[in-house]
N, C-alpha and C positions, 0 to 999 in steps of 0.2 A: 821322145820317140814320135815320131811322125805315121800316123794313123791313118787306114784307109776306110772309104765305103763300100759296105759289103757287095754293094751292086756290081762290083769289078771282079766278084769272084765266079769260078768254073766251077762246079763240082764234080773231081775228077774221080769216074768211076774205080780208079786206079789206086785211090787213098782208101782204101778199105781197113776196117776196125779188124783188130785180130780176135778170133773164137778163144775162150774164155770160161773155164771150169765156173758154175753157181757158187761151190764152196770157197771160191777164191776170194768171190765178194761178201761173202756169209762171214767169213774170218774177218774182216773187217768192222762187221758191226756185233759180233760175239757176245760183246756186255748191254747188248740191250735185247734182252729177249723177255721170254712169261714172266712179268709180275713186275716191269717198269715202264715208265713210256719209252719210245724209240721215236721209229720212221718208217715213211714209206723208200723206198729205195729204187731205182727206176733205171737201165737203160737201153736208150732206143737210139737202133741201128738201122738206117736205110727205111724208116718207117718201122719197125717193127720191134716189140718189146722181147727182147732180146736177155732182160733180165728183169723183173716185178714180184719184188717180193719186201713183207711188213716183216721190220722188227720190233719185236715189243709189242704196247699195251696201245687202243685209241684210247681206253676206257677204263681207270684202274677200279671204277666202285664194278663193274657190272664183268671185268674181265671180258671185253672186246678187242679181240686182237687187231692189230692196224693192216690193211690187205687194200690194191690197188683201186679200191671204190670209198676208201676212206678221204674224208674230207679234211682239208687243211687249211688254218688261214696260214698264207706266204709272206705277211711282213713287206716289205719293201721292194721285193719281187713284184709286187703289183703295180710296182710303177711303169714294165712296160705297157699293158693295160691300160693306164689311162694318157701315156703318150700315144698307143691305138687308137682311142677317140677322137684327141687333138689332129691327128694326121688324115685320118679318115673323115673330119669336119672341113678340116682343109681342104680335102680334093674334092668335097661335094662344093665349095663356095662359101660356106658358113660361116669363115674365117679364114684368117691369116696369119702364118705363122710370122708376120712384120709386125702384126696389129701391137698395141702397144697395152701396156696392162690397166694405163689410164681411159684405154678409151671403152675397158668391161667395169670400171672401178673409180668412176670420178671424185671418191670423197679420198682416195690414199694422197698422203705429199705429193707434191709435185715432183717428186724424183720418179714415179709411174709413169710420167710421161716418154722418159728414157727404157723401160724396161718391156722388151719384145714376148711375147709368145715362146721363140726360138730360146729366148734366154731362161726364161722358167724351165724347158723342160733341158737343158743343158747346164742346167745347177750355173752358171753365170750372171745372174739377174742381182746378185749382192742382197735379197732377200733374207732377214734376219730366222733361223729357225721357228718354229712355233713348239716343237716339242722341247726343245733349250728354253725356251721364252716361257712356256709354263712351270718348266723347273725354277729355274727364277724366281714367279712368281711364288713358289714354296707350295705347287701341287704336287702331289703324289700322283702315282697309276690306280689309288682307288679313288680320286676325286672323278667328277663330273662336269663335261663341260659342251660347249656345243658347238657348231660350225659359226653360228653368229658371234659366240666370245670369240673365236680363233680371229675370224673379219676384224674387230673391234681391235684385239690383239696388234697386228699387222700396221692397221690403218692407226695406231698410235705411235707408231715410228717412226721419229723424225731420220733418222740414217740409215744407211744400209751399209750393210759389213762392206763395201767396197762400190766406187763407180762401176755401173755396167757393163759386163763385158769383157772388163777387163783381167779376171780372174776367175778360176772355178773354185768353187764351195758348195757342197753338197749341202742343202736344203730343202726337207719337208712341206715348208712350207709353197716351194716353188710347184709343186707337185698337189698339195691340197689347192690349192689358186688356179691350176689348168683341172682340176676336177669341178672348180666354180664357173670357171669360162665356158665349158662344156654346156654347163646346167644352161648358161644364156643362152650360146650359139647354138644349142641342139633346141631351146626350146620343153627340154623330159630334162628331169635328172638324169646324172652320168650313170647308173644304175642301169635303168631301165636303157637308155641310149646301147652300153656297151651289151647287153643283152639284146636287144634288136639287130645291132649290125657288126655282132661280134661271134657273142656264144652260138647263139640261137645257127646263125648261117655256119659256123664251124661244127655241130653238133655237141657244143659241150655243156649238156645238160645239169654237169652239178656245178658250175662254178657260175659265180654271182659275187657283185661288190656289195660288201657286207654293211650297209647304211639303217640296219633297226637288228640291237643289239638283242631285241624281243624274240626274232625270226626265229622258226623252226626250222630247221640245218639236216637233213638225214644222210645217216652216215657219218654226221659231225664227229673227228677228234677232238678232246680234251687237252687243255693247255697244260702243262704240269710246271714248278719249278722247285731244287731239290731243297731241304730245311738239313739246315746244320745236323740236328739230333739225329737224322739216317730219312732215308723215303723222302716220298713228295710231296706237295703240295698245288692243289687247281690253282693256276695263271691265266684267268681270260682278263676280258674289259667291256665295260659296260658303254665306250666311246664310240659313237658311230661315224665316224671322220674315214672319207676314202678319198682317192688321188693321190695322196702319197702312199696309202695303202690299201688294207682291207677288200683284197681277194680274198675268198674261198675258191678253195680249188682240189682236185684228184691226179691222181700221177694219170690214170684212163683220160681224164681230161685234156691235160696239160701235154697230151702224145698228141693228139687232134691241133693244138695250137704249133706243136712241133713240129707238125704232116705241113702247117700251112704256111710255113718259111720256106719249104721244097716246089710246092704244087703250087701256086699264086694263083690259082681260079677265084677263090674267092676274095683274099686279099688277094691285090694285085703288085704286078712290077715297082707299081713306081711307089708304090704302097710302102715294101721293105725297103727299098733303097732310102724313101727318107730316114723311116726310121731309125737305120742302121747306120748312116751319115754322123759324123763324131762332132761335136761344136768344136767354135774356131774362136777365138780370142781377136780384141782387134789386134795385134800386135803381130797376129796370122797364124801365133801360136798353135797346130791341133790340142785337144786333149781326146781323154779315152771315152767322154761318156755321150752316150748318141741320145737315142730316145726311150728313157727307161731300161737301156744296155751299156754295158761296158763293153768295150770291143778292144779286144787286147791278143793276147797269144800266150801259151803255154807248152814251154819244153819243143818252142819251136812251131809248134801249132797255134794256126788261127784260132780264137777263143772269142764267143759271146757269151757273155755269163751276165747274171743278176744276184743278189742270194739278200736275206729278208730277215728282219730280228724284232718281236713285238710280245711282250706278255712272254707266257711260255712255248713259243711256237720260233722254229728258226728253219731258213728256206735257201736252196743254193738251185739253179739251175742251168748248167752248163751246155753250151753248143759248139760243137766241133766241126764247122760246116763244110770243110774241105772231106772228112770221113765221113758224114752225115750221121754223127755219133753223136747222141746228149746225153746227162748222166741229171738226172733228178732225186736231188734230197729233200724228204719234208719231215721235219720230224717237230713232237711234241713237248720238249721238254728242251726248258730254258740254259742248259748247260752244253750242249749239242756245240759244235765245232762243223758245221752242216758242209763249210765251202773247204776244210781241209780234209771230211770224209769224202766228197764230189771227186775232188782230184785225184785221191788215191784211188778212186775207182774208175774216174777217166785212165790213169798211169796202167792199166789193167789192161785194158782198148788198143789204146793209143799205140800204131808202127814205131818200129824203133825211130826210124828216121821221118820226117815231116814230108809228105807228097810236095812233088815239085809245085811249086807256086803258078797261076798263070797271072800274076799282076808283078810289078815291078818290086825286087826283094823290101824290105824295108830293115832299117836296122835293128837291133834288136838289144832290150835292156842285157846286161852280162853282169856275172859276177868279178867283183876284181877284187884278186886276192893280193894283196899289198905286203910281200915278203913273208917271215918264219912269224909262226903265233907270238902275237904278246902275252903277258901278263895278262891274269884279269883286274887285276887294281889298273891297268892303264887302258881299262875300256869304261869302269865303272863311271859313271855319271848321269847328268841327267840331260835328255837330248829333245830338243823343241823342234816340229813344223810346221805350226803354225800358233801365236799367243792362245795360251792355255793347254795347247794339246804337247805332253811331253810323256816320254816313256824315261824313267827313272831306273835306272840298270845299276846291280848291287852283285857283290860275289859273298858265296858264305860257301868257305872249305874252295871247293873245283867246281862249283855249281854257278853259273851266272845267271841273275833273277831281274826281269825285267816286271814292274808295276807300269801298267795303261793309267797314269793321272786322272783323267777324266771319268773312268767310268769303273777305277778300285780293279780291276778285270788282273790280275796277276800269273807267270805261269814260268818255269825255268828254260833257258835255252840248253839246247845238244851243240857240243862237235858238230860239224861241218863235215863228210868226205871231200868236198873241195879244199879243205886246211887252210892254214892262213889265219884270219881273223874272220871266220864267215861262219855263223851261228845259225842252228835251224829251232822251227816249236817241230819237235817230234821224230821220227825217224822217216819220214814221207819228205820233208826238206821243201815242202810248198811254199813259205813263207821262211825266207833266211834275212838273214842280220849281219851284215857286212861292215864292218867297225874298219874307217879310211881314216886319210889326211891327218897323219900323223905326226905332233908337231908337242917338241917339249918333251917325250914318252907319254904321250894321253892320245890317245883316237880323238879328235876333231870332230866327227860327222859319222852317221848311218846311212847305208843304204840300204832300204828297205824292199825288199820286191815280194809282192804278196801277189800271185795267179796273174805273173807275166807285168803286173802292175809295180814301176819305183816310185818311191821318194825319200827323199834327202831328208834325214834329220839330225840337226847344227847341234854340237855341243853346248851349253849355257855354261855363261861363266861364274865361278863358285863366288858365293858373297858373303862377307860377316854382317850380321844382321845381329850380332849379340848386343847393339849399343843401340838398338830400336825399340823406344820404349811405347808398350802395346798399348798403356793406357791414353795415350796422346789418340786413340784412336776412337775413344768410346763416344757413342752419340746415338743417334737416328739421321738415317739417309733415307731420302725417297725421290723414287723414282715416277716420273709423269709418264714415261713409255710403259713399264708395268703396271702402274698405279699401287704400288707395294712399298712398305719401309721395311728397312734393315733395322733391327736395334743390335747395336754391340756392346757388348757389356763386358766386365772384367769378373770374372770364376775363378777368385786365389790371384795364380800369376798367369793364368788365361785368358784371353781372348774371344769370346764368344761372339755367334752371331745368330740370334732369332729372327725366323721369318713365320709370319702368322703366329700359330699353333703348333709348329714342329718341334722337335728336337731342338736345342740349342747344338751349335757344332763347333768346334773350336778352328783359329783363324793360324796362320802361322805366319812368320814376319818371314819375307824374301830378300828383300834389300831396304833401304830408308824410303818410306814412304810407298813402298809396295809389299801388300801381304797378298796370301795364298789359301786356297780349301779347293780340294778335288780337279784339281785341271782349270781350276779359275785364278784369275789373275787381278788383282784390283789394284787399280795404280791409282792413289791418293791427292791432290792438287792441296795446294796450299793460297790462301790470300790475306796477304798483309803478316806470313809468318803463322797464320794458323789454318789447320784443316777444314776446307772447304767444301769436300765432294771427293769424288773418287768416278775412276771410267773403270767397269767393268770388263775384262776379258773370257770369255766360255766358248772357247772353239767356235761352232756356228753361230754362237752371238757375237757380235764384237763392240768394241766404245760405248757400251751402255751405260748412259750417264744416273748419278747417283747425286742428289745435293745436300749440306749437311744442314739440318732443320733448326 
């Protein structure tokens, strides 16, 4: 889908949000009220909060309930934040978004000398994750580490998941790297910098990048996430790493950054239009992600959205900048679905039909229903888009059950009212599942469109793996980019693999020579007839080499 910049758009007085009963939005978030965490709930119309109101707990030891002065950290959300810095250094002279990442970083491989500014914050820079990379390493969320390990991290990388440019992949890391170029080119850390010529000139007094986990926060919510046995459990982190994250921020706040995508006095024109400018692939390709925005459409309507997932906090913020309607979710507790409660309460707002456009139509993802329902035994399998990232789709009774590989996340698909082979999570139908290319009786392909955003995910082909024998596999690997060994051991007729001090986890055989754990992929090399090593696969990590000791 070919993408535009927002600087092309009018806002036409004429796209007006529709009025909107409270309890309309109140049913909505029902199950989270006195005595667990929720959200703050936000939305704003024309400038004006039109609807602000906390469900649930900030605080479950002291019962404080969450209310629009409540503080939240946003997760990932924060990365338009610190594309604001990069952009706003840029127009002072400070830098350039051509400048090259070798020329802030002379000790990374010489593939930095290839990789732009522009491409960091456009997730195309082939940048290997750091929070993948600490996984890896066999950290946990209660380990400790610092911005220097993360440096160290990075600069041990001899590959990147891809030549520059040439692809997008969402990376953290690309995003903590323009939070360090900041630190150079501003001279202050990214902190204090986006507080000078951010908060401070917007009026938003409680939000700050969160770099000393020590800090005392007023008004701070509580991270929560739920424990099996019933109730919750505190989800913070003791990590103080921002640029790819770590805003704190208030829904009162986050209205003031809202005001200042309409009113450009203080940021200016040419300010947003970079921003909001989508990266380009050399191939000329657009994609959807600008500067810390996704810039897409929904049900027809332009769409800028972000939305943020860290500890027990998860964040959605959406902009409808033709109605000058945004809907803000912040909520405290790690089980939260934040960007499909957003939209159900955009769907609320939102004209039946989309205001005339004044920029050139652009097409638009669709669903396509491919004839009468199948079976569900001719959907079930498991569907890859990118090595190691697969959803594993299973029927039990009339129920179709899709597993997220990488990250255990599991949930059942609904019917479709569009019929056909097109599955939704929910009765809100934000995120549906389009089961194509139909070949043999087995669905081929997914089309996935999640908040105006597709992609395609390829059927994999079934393999007998029962004649791969596990212990041909046992040794120690290590790896010089993590600086970590695998041991793999055999447990009965198991496979195991310890890293550190963890858990042992068991391995599973994929095909000859390739086994599998959680959305990882390890494809094994042989030399002279015996096993040599093995390349890693993990979604944003990719070809991480492993050698056999």
């Amino acid at each position: 889908m070919k993408l535009f910049p927002i600087c092309l758009l009018v806002f036409a007085a004429s796209a007006v949000a529709k009025k909107v009963p409270d309890s309309s939005v109140d049913d909505l978030f029902a199950d989270w009220q006195t005595g667990t965490p929720g959200a703050i709930v936000g939305v704003i119309h024309q400038g004006d909060l039109v609807y602000a109101k906390g469900h649930g707990m900030a605080n479950l030891e002291y019962d404080i309930p969450i209310d629009a002065d409540s503080v939240f950290r946003i997760g990932s959300t924060s990365k338009q934040f610190t594309a604001a810095c990069v952009v706003l250094l840029a127009e002072q002279g400070a830098l350039s978004l051509d400048d090259s990442l070798h020329s802030f970083f002379p000790d990374f491989p010489e593939y930095a000398k290839n990789i732009t500014v522009r491409q960091l914050i456009h997730h195309t820079s082939g940048i290997r994750d750091y929070l993948t990379l600490s996984y890896l390493k066999g950290l946990t969320d209660e380990d400790y580490y610092e911005d220097k390990d993360i440096m160290q991290w990075l600069i041990n990388q001899q590959e990147l998941n891809f030549e520059p440019g040439t692809e997008h992949l969402y990376s953290n890391s690309g995003y903590w790297l323009l939070g360090q170029i900041v630190n150079q080119a501003a001279g202050m850390n990214m902190a204090d910098y986006a507080k000078k010529h951010v908060f401070e000139p917007l009026g938003m007094q409680h939000t700050h990048f969160h770099n000393n986990h020590k800090k005392i926060v007023k008004n701070r919510a509580s991270g929560y996430v739920p424990v099996t046995a019933g109730g919750y459990q505190i989800s913070m982190t003791t990590l103080n790493m921002i640029g790819d994250g770590g805003i704190f921020t208030s829904l009162n706040d986050i209205r003031k950054w809202d005001a200042a995508f309409y009113d450009r006095t203080v940021l200016k024109e040419s300010f947003w239009n970079t921003i909001t400018t989508v990266g380009t692939l050399r191939n000329g390709k657009s994609i959807d992600y600008a500067g810390g925005l996704l810039i897409g459409e929904h049900q027809g309507h332009k769409l800028i959205s972000h939305g943020g997932a860290f500890v027990g906090f998860r964040a959605e913020l959406l902009r409808f900048p033709d109605q000058q309607l945004s809907v803000v979710v912040f909520a405290n507790r790690g089980d939260a679905r934040p960007t499909q409660k957003a939209l159900q309460v955009a769907e609320l707002y939102l004209p039946q039909e989309p205001a005339n456009a004044t920029i050139e139509e652009q097409p638009k993802p669709a669903l396509v229903v491919q004839g009468p329902s199948a079976s569900l035994d001719q959907l079930v399998g498991s569907y890859e888009v990118q090595p190691g990232v697969q959803l594993e789709v299973t029927a039990a009774g009339e129920v179709l059950h899709v597993k997220q590989t990488w990250n255990g996340i599991e949930y059942d698909l609904q019917n479709s009212k569009h019929g056909g082979n097109v599955y939704q999570i929910g009765e809100d139908g934000s995120i549906t599942f389009t089961f194509t290319d139909f070949k043999n009786q087995q669905a081929q392909a997914i089309d996935l469109l999640q908040a105006g955003n597709p992609s395609k995910w390829q059927r994999q082909a079934d393999t007998d793996a029962s004649a791969v024998v596990l212990a041909d596999f046992v040794g120690d690997y290590y790896s010089t980019e993590l600086d970590v060994v695998y041991q793999l051991k055999m447990d009965g007729d198991k496979l195991m693999v310890q890293v550190l001090n963890n858990e042992p986890a068991e391995l599973n055989a994929m095909d000859t020579d390739q086994l599998g754990y959680q959305g990882t992929i390890w494809d094994f090399q042989r030399t002279d007839g015996q096993i040599s090593g093995f390349k890693l696969q993990a979604g944003r990590v990719q070809n991480l080499t492993f050698v056999k000791q």
